[in-house]
N, C-alpha and C positions, 0 to 999 in steps of 0.2 A: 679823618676816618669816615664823616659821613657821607665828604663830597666823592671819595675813592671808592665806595659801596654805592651811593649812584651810578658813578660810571660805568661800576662792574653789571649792576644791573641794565644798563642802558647799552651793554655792548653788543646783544643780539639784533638790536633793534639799529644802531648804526650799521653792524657788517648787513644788514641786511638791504638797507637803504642805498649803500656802497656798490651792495652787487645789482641793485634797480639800476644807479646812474652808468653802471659800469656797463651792464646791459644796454640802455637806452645810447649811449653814448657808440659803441660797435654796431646796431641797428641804422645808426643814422651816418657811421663813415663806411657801410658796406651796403653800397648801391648794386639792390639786386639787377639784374637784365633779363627780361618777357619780352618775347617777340609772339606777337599776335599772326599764324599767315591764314591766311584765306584767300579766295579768289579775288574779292572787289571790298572797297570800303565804303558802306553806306552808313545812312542814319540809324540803320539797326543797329551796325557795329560801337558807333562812334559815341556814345556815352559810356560804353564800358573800356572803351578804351581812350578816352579824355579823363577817368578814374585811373588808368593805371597807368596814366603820364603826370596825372598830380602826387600819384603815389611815390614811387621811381626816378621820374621827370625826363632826363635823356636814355636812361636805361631800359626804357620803353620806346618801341618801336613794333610797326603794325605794317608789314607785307603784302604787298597786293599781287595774288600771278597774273592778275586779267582786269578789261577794263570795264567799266558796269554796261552794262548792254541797256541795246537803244531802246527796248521795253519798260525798262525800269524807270528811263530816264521820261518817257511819256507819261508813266501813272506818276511823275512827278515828283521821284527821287533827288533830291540836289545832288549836283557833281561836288564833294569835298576835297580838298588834300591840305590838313592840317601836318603840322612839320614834320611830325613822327610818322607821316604815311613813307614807306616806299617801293617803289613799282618794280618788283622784281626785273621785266625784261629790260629797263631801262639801264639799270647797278647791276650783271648778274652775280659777278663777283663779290661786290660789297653785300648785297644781299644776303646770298649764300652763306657765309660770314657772318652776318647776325643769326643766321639760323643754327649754325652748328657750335657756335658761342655762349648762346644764350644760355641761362639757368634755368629758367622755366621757358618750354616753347609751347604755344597754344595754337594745335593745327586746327583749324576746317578743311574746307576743300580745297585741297591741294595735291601737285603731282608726286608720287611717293617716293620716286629719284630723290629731290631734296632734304629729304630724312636721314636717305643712307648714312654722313660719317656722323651724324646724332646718335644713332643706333649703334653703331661702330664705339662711340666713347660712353654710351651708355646713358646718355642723359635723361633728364624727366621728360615725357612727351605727355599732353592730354591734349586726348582727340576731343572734338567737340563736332557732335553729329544728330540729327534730329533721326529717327525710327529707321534703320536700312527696311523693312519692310512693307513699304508705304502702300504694293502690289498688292498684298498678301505673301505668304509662306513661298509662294512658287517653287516647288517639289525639284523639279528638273535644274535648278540652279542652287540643289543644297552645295553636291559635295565639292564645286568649282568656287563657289561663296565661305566653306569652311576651308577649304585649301588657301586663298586667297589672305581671308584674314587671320588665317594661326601663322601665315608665312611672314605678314609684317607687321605682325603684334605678337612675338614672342614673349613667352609668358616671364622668364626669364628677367624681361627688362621692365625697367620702371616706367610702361605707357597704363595711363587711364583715362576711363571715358568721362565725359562733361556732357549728360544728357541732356539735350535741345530738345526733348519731349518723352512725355510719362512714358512712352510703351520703346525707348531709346535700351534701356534694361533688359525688356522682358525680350525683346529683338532679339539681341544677343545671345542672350542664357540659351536660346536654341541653337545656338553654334560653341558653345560652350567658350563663351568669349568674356573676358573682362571680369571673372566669377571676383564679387568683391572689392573691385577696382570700378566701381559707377555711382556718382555722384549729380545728384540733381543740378542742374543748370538753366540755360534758356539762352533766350534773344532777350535785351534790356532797353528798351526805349528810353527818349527822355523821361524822365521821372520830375512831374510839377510836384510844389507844395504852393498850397493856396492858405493866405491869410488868414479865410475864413471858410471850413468846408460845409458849414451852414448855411452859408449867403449861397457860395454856388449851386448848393441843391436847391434851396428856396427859388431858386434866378432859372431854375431846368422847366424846359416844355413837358409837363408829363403827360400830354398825348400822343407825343413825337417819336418814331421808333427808327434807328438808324442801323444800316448795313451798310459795309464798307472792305473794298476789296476788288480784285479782279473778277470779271465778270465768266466764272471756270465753272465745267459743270461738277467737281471736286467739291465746291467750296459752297455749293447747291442755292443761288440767288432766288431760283426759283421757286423752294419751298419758302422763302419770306411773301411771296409774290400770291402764294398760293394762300398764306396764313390771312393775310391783308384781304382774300376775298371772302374767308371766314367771316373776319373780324367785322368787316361791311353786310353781309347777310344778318348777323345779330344786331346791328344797330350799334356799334364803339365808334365811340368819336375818337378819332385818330389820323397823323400825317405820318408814313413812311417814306424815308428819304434813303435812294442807293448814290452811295460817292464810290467814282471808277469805271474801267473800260476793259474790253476782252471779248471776247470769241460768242458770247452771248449777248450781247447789246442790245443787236434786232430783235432778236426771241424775248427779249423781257420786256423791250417795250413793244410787240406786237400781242405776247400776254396777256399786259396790262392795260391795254385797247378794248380785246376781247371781251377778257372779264370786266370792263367797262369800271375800271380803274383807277383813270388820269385825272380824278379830283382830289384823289387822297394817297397816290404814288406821284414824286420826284424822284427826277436821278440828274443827278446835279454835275456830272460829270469827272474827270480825274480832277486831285487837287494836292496840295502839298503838304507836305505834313504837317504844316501851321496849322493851312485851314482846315483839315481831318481835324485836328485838335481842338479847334475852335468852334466845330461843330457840334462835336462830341459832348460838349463843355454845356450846349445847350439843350441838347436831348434828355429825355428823361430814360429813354430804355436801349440797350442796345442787343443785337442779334448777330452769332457768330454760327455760323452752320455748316462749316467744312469738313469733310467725312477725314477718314484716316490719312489720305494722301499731305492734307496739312501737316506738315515737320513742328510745327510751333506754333505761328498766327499772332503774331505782335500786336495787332489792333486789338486783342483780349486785354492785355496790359495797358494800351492809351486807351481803352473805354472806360475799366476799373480806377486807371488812375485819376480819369476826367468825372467821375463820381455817377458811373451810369451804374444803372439797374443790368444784369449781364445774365442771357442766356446764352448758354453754350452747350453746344453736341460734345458728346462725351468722347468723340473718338479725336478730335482735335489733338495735337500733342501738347498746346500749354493748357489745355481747361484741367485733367485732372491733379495739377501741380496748383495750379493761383484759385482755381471755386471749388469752395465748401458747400456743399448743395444746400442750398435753403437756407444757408447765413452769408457769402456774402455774393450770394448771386445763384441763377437756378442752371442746372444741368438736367438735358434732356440727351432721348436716344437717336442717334443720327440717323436720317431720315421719317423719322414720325411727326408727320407733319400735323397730325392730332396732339403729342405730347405740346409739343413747341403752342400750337395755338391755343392750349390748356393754361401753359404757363404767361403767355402773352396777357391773358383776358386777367388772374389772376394780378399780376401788377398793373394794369390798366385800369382794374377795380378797387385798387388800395393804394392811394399817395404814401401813405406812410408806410408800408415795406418796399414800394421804390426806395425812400427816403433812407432808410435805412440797411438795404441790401447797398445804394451807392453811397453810401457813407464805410461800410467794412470794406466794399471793393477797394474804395483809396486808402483806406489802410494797411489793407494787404497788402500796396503797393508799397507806398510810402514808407513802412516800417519795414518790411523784410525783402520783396522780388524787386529790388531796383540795381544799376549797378553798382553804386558806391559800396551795397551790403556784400553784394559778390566781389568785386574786385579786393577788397576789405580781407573777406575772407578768405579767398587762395594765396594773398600773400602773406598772410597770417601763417598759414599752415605749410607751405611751399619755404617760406624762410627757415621753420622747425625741420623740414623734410632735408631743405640742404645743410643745414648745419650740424644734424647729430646723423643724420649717413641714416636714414629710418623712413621705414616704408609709410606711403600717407595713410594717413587715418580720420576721420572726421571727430568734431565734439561737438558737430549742428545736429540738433534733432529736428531742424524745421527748414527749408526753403533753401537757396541757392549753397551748396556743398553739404546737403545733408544727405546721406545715404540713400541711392536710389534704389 
């Protein structure tokens, strides 16, 4: 009698456990398929989607329409092709095939031909796009722009956006696009963890200030250029270092001639993402200054995640998603080249909110914007989306699929 009255009381607690394994068990013999297409595969791509081939394994595969251009490959992109790449013109067939197959498809930029029998049998699409507005509004290209995208984003089907930057949303909602269908996303660099994030910040030059990027008049080198003659008028002991090449090379260093500079300005040339990394790694502050036309800006991510002290313009598309103003890094307004040397002088003057703004930087990285958390998370919810026939939804209140 006693042992028949445990068991009776133990029976919720088996069927329950029963339907865990039962669960766990159809999870792991129903190998989803994502197909990643975009134009090229770089190291931007390639840790979010080396996540969602350890997730998956063969049922991941990463489409390429195009092949990276010879610019990229100068600022010192590596050429990849890890197994799951494949180059559309090479397979058109096979290709295609994975496209109109797949369970989940994750488009970037790509030709919209390819969609068609997706759209046709109705499958999940998410777009994944940094700000269509990078211009401004431009008035004369509303109603060809809302024609355009209500004609192949019918509201009807299951496409949503995957914002590559904060204002990826707010873009939209003036075309009446996506209402409720945008989710925070990004570009996912490698993501380090370091043994000790003490050592590395103790180990940082904190005089040392780093910009890094194309040399564009978008992405504004020159208000670094211009803060660094500030900084030398008041007397701050300081080295500014530019890593990279572009269309203003001459102009910054004939600049930084002028303003009689070349003691306390280097530019170290284009280099590879190692050594961006490894430079990163010893800087104590770093400087991102790119007006709106920046879609996202990935070196926000390898600065924060290399334990730097991070200023950023606020019009950037990753800065208002990764910095918290004044906890794990400072936000200024794009082109105020007085805010910027405000906040310059301010951690120049204090080791210890450097120390501490790039200690939360690497934890905002490390704990939530990296890709294992995003990859992690669309398959999470993208398995619940196909399996009960139901429209997506989020239950992130913070960072990569949380409600944009």
């Amino acid at each position: 009698f006693v042992l028949m009255k445990l068991i009776w009381n133990m029976r919720g607690s088996l069927i329950r456990i029963n339907c865990s394994l039962n669960i766990s068990i159809h999870i792991l013999r129903w190998k989803m398929r994502i197909v990643f297409l975009s134009n090229s595969y770089n190291h931007h791509q390639s840790q979010l989607s080396e996540t969602f081939y350890q997730l998956v394994g063969e049922g991941f595969k990463f489409i390429a329409t195009k092949k990276m251009s010879i610019e990229r490959i100068k600022l010192g992109y590596p050429v990849m092709s890890p197994q799951y790449v494949v180059e559309y013109q090479e397979n058109i067939s096979y290709a295609q095939k994975l496209i109109d197959d797949a369970d989940i498809l994750i488009c970037g930029s790509a030709p919209e031909n390819l969609l068609r029998e997706r759209k046709q049998q109705r499958k999940v699409i998410f777009r994944y796009s940094e700000r269509p507005l990078k211009k401004g509004f431009e008035w004369w290209k509303y109603l060809y722009r809302w024609f355009m995208w209500h004609v192949t984003n019918p509201k009807a089907l299951p496409i949503y956006m995957l914002c590559a930057s904060a204002y990826t949303a707010e873009d939209y909602s003036k075309f009446g696009m996506f209402k409720n269908r945008c989710f925070k996303w990004g570009y996912f660099p490698e993501c380090k963890t370091y043994p000790d994030i003490t050592d590395l910040l103790a180990n940082k030059d904190k005089t040392e200030i780093l910009w890094c990027g194309r040399f564009l008049d978008w992405k504004h080198p020159d208000d670094a250029v211009k803060v660094a003659r500030k900084l030398k008028d008041e007397g701050y002991t300081f080295h500014m270092n530019f890593i990279g090449t572009g269309e203003m090379d001459d102009e910054l260093r004939k600049m930084c001639s002028l303003l009689n500079l070349d003691d306390c300005v280097s530019f170290l040339g284009a280099m590879s993402p190692e050594r961006v990394r490894h430079q990163m790694e010893k800087t104590g502050i770093y400087v991102f200054s790119s007006d709106r036309k920046e879609g996202w800006g990935a070196v926000l991510n390898e600065a924060m995640n290399s334990g730097c002290a991070v200023i950023a313009s606020h019009e950037a598309g990753s800065t208002p998603y990764l910095i918290n103003d004044k906890k794990n890094g400072f936000v200024y307004h794009s082109y105020d080249v007085d805010e910027l040397f405000t906040k310059l002088k301010i951690l120049l003057g204090d080791v210890e909110k450097q120390n501490s703004m790039g200690r939360a930087a690497y934890e905002t990285i490390v704990r939530e914007w990296n890709a294992k958390t995003a990859a992690e998370r669309l398959v999470h919810i993208s398995s619940q989306v196909l399996h009960n026939n139901k429209y997506f939804e989020t239950s992130y209140e913070t960072g990569p699929l949380s409600k944009a």
